[in-house]
ROKOL-589244 format. One record per residue: residue in three letters; residue number from 1; x, y, z of N, C-alpha, C in turn. Coordinates in nm, 3 decimals, m for minus. Atoms other than C-alpha are relative to their C-alpha. Layout:
BEGIN
REC:r:k:n_xx:n_yy:n_zz:ca_xx:ca_yy:ca_zz:c_xx:c_yy:c_zz
REC:Ala:NUM:X:Y:Z:X:Y:Z:X:Y:Z
...
This chain:
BEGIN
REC:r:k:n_xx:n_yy:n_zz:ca_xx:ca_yy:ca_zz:c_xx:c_yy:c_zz
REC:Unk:1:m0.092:m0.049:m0.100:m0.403:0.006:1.497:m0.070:0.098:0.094
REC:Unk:2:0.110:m0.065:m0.072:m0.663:0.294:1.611:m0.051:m0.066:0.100
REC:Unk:3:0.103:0.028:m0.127:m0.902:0.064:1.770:0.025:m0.049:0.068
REC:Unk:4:m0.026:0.054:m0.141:m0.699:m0.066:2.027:0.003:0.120:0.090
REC:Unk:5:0.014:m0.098:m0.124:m0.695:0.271:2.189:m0.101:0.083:0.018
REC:Unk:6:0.167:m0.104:0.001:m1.042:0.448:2.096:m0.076:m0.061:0.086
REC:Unk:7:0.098:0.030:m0.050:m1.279:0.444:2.327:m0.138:m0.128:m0.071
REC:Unk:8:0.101:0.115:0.100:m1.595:0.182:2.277:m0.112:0.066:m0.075
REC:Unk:9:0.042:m0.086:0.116:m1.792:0.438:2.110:0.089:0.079:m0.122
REC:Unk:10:m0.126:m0.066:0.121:m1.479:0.526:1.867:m0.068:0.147:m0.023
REC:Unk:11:m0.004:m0.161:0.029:m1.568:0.897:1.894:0.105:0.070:0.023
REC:Unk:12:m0.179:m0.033:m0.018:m1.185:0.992:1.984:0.081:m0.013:m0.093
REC:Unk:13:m0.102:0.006:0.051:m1.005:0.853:1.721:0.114:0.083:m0.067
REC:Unk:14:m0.079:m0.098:0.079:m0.877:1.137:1.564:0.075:0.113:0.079
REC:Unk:15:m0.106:m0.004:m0.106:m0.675:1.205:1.879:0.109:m0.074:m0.002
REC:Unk:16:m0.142:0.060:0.062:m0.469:0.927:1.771:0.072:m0.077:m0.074
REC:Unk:17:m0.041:0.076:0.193:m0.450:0.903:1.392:0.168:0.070:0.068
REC:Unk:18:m0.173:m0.058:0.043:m0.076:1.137:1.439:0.044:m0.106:0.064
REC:Unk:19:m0.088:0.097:m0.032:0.052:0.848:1.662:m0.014:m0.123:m0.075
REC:Unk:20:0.006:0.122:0.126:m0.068:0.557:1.433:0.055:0.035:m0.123
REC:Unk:21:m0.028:m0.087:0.128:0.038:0.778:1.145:0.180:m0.022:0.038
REC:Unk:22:m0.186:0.021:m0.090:0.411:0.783:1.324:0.009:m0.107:m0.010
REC:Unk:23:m0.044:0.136:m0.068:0.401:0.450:1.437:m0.015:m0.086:m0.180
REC:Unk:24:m0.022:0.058:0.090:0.320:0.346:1.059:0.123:0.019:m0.116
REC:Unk:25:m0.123:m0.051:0.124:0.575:0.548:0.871:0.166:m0.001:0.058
REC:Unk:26:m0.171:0.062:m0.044:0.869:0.477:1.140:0.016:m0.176:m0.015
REC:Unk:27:0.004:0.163:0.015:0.792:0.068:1.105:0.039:m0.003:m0.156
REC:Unk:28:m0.027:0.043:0.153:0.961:m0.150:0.875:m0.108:m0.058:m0.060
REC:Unk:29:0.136:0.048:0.083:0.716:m0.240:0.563:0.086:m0.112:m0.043
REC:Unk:30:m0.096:0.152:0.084:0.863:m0.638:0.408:m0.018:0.039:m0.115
REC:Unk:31:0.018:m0.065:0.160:0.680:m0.463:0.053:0.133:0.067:0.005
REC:Unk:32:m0.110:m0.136:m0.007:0.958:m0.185:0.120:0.129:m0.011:m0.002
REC:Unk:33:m0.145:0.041:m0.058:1.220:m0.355:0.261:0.092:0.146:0.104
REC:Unk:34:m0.050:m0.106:m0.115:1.266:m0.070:0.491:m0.155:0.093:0.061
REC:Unk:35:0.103:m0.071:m0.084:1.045:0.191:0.689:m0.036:0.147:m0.137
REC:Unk:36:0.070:m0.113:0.067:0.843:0.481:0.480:0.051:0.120:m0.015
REC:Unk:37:m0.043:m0.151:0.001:0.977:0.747:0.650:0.184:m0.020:m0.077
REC:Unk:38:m0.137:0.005:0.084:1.358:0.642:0.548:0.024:0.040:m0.114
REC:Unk:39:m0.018:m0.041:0.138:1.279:0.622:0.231:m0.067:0.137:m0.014
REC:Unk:40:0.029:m0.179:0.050:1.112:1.007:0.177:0.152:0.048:0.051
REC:Unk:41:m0.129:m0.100:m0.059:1.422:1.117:0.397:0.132:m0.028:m0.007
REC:Unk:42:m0.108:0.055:m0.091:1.670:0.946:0.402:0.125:m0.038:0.111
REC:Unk:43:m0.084:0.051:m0.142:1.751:0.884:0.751:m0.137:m0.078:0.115
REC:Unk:44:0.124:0.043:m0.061:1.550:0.691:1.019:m0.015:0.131:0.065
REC:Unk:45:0.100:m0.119:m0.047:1.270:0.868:1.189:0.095:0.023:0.171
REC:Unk:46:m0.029:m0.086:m0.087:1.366:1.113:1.491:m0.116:m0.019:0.069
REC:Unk:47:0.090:m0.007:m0.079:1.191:1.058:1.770:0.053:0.107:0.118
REC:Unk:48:0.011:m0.098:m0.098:1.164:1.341:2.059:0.097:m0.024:0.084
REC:Unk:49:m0.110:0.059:m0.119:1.418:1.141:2.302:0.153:0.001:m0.074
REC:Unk:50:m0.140:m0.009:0.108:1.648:1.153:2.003:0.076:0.110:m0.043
REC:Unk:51:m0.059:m0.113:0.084:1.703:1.514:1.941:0.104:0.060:0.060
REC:Unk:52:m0.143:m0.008:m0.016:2.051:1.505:2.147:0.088:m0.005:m0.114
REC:Unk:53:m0.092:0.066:0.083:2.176:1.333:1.878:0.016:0.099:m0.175
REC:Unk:54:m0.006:m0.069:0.079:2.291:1.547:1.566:m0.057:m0.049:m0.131
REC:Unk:55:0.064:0.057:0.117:2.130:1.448:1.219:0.081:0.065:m0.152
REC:Unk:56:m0.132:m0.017:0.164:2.273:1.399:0.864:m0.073:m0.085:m0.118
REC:Unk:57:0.081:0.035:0.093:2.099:1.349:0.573:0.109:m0.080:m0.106
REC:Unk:58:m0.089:0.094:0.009:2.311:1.044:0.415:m0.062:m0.033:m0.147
REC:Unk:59:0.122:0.034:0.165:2.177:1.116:m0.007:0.051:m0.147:m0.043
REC:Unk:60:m0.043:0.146:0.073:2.432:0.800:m0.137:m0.073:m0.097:0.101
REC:Unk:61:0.061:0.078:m0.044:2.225:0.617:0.154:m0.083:0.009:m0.076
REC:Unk:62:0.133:m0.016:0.069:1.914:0.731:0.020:m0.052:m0.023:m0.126
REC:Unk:63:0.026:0.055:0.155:1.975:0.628:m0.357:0.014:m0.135:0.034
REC:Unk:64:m0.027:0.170:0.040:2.087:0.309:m0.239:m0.122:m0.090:0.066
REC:Unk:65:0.139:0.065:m0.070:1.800:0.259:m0.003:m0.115:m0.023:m0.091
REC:Unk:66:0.124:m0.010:0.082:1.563:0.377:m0.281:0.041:m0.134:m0.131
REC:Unk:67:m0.053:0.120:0.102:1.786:0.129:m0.532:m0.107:m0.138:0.048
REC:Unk:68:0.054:0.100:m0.079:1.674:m0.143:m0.274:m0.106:m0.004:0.019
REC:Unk:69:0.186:m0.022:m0.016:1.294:m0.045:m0.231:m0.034:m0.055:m0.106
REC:Unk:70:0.065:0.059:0.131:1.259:m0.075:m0.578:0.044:m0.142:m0.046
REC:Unk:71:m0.050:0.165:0.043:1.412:m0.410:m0.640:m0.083:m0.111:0.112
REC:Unk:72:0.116:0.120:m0.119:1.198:m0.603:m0.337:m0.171:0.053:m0.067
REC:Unk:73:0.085:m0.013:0.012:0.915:m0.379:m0.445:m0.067:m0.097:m0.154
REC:Unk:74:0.019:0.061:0.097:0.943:m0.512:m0.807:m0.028:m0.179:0.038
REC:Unk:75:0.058:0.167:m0.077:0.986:m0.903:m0.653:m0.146:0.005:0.096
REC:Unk:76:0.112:0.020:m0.013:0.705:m0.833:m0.457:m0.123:0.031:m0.066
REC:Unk:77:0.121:m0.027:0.055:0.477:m0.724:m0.723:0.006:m0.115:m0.163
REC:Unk:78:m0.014:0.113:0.032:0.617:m1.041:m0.941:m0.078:m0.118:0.044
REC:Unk:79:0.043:0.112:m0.127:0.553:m1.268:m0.651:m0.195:m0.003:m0.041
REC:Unk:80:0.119:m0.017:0.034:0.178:m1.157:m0.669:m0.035:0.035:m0.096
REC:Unk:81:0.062:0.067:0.150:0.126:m1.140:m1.033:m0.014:m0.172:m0.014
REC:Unk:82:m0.011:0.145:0.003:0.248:m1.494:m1.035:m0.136:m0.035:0.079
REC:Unk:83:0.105:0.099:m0.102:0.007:m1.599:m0.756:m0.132:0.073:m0.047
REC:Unk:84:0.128:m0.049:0.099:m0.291:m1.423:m0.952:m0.021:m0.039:m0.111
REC:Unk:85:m0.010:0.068:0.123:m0.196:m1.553:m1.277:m0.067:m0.154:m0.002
REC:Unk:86:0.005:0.121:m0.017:m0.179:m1.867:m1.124:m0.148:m0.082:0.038
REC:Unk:87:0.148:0.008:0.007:m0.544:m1.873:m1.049:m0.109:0.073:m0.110
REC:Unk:88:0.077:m0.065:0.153:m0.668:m1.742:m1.391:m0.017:m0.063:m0.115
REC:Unk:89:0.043:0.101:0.141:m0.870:m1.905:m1.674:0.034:0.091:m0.106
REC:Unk:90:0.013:m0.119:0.126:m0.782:m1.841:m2.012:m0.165:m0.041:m0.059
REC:Unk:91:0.159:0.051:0.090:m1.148:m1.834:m2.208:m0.026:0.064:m0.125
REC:Unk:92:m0.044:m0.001:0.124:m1.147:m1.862:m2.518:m0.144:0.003:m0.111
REC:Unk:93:0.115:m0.043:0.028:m1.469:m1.745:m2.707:0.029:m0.031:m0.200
REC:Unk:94:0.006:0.034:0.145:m1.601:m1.884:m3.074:m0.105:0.139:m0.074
REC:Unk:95:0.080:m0.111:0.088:m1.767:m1.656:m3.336:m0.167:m0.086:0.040
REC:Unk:96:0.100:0.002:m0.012:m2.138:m1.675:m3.247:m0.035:m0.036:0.159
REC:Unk:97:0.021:0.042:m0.120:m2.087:m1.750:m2.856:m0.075:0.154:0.055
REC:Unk:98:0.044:m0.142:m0.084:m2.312:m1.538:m2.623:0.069:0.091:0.087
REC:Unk:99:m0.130:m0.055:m0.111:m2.140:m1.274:m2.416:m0.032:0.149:0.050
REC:Unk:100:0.099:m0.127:m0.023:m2.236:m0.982:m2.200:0.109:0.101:m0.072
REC:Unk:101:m0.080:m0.107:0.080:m2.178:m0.633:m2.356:0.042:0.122:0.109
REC:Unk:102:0.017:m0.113:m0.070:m2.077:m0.345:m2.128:0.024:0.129:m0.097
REC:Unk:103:m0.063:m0.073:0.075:m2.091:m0.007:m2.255:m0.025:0.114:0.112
REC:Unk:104:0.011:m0.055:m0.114:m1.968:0.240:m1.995:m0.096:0.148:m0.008
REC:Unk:105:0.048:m0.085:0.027:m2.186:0.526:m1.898:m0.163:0.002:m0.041
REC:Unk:106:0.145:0.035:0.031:m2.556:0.361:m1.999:m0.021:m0.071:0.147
REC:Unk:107:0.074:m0.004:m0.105:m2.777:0.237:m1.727:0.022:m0.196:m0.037
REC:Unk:108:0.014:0.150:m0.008:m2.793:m0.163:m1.666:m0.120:m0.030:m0.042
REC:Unk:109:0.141:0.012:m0.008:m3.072:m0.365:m1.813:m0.018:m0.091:0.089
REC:Unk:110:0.109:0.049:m0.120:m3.343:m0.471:m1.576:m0.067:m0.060:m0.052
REC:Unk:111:0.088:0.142:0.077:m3.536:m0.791:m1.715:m0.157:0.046:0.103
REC:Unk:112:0.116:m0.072:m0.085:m3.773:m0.683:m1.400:m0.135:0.092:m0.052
REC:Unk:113:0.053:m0.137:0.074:m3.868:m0.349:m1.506:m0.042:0.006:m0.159
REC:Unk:114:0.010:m0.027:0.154:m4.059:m0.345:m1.818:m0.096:0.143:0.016
């Protein structure tokens, strides 16, 4: 989203992470089933042209919104188990088969390096 407006040496950008930063947390997410900022607040985001308008923090919205986050979030983290699963071998190993060992924290061996 940045590099459509940074210069062609991208030495600026951090002039306008706060508007990409805005522009990501007022957009709806499909994971979310709503926008970012809603859900921390529950109310949509306030923009500067908006602050005629009086504001009201709406909590039985905000449980039901968060009800709803979590129920798409759960289907979407279903959805993609399934489609990961669905490309996964089972392998099934006999007593005396070869098999690498990791043990975390030691150095890799190097067949190279003697």
């Amino acid at each position: 989203m940045i590099s459509m407006y940074v210069q062609d040496r991208h030495q600026d950008w951090d002039l306008y992470l706060q508007f990409a930063i805005c522009a990501y947390r007022s957009s709806y997410q499909p994971s979310l089933g709503d926008n970012p900022y809603f859900l921390m607040y529950g109310r949509d985001f306030v923009f500067p042209i908006d602050v005629t308008y009086e504001l009201q923090i709406n909590l039985k919205g905000m449980e039901l919104a968060h009800y709803y986050s979590q129920k798409t979030l759960d289907k979407t983290q279903d959805s993609m188990v399934a489609r990961v699963n669905n490309k996964r071998q089972d392998v099934r190993y006999e007593v005396g088969d070869l098999v690498w060992l990791f043990i975390p924290g030691t150095k890799a061996f190097n067949s190279c390096h003697r």
